[in-house]
C-alpha positions, 0 to 999 in steps of 0.5 A, a space after each residue: 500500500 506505500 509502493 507504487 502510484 500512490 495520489 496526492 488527492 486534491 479536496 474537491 470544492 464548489 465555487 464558493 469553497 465548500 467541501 464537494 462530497 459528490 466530486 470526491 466520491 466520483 474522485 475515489 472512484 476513479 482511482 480505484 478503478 485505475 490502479 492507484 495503490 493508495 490516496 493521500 487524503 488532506 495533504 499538501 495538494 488536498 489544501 490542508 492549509 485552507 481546511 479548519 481542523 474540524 473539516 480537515 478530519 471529516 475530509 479524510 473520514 469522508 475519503 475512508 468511507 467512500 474508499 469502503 475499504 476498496 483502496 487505502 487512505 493515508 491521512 496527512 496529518 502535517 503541522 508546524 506545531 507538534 501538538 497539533 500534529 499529534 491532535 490531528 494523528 490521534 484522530 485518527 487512531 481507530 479510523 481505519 487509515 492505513 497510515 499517516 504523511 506527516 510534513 517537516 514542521 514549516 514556517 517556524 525552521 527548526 534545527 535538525 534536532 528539532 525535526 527529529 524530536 517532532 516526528 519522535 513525538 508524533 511517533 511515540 503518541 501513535 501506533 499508526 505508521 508514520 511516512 515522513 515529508 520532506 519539501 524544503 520549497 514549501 516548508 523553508 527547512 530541509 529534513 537531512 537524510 541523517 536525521 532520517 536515518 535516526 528518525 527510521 530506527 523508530 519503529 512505526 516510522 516506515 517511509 519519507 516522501 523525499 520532495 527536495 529534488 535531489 536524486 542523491 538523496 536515494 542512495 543516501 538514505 538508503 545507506 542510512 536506513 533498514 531495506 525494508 524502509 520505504 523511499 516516496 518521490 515528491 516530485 512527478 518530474 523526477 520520479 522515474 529516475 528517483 524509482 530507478 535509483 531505488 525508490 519504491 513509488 510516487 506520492 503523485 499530482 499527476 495521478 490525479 488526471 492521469 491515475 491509470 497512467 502513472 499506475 501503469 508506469 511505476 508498474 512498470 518500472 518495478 518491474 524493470 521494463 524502464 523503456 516501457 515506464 519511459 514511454 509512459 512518462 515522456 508523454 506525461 513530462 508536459 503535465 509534470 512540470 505544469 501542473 505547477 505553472 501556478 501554485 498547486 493544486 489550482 492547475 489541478 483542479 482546473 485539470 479535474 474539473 476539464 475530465 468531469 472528475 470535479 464539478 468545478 475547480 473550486 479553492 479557497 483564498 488566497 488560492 486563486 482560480 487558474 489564470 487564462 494563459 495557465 489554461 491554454 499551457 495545461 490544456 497543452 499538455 493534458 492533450 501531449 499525455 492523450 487526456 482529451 
């Protein structure tokens, strides 16, 4: 379940900023009948930064039920306070998720030290297995592969989502870590190479319009077939790179609600609406990876 395509699933809302259950229904749906291995719910890309706590939760409670058992959720449970990041854990103690994607603490920078002891804290409040997230761009602070090393020695830490762009870092924490701990690209541009490198999977934006393809391609690439995982990515690499033409995750929804996977593209501020000229680029490249 942490291997392979795994979504980085948007939070479907309507144009005023409501949660959409029926967008998030035909969005799981999908999912499960394309291949993805797992759905994040509420990370990142699902704007945990725009949801209360209370929907925060209920997001992922939501996801759990629809998914019926059908695919695993993992629950981002991310938080520059600890406390917080353990409330939001707790929560989810008995409810069904598979796991949890804990971000490094952003805004406030701590010391390297300081991010092992917040994930020690998170870990030691829960049974649930851990997947750390390094994305030093959106957090301001880079999760060291030493300090990954120290914190995989706990044992419900299983994984990192590795977001920093370095493909050295592999290797490097492969080094410092058991075979058993789990390697997640950040990074859909990169993450062929990163799985060719040792990595296990994606934590993907892509596979939110291209699920059965990004599916097939980590398949395939487990599986030792590069040439045939290549295929598949150079003609997804236009989504790739702009999918981020704007902040994330506005040139994704706009992309779900062109596929009919959401009723609109709607976000909350300060997320604004992709502009016209975004549109034309990731109109482009849905038609380059065969979407339209």
């Amino acid at each position: 379940m942490f291997t392979g395509s795994i979504v980085a699933l948007i939070t479907p809302m309507d144009a005023k900023g409501n949660i959409c259950r029926t967008s998030l229904k035909k969005l799981v749906d999908y999912h499960v009948a394309s291949g993805t291995a797992a759905l994040v719910s509420v990370g990142t890309t699902g704007e945990s930064a725009t949801l209360s706590h209370n929907e925060h939760v209920d997001v992922v409670k939501m996801t759990l039920e629809l998914a019926d058992g059908r695919i695993p959720v993992i629950a981002g449970t991310g938080a520059n306070a600890t406390s917080e990041a353990i409330s939001l854990t707790q929560c989810f103690s008995d409810s069904g998720v598979a796991g949890c994607l804990t971000v490094v603490p952003y805004y406030n920078r701590p010391t390297q030290e300081g991010i092992y002891q917040h994930f020690k804290a998170i870990a030691q409040s829960t049974d649930l297995p851990q997947i750390l997230y390094n994305v030093p761009s959106r957090t301001g602070c880079d999760m060291q592969p030493e300090t990954v090393g120290r914190l995989a020695q706990l044992e419900n830490i299983v994984g990192v989502k590795e977001a920093s762009g370095d493909l050295t870092r592999v290797s490097r924490i492969q080094a410092l870590t058991a075979d058993d701990f789990i390697l997640l690209s950040g990074n859909d541009d990169s993450a062929l190479d990163f799985m060719r490198l040792g990595g296990h999977g994606v934590i993907s934006v892509t596979a939110n319009v291209a699920a059965r393809d990004m599916a097939q391609m980590c398949k395939l690439a487990a599986a030792g077939d590069i040439a045939g995982a290549q295929a598949i990515n150079q003609r997804l690499m236009p989504l790739h790179i702009n999918l981020f033409i704007e902040p994330n995750p506005s040139p994704v929804k706009w992309a779900c609600e062109k596929l009919g996977l959401a009723a609109t593209g709607g976000l909350r501020l300060p997320m604004m609406p992709l502009t016209d000229t975004g549109r034309q680029v990731v109109l482009s490249a849905m038609t380059h990876a065969g979407l339209l």
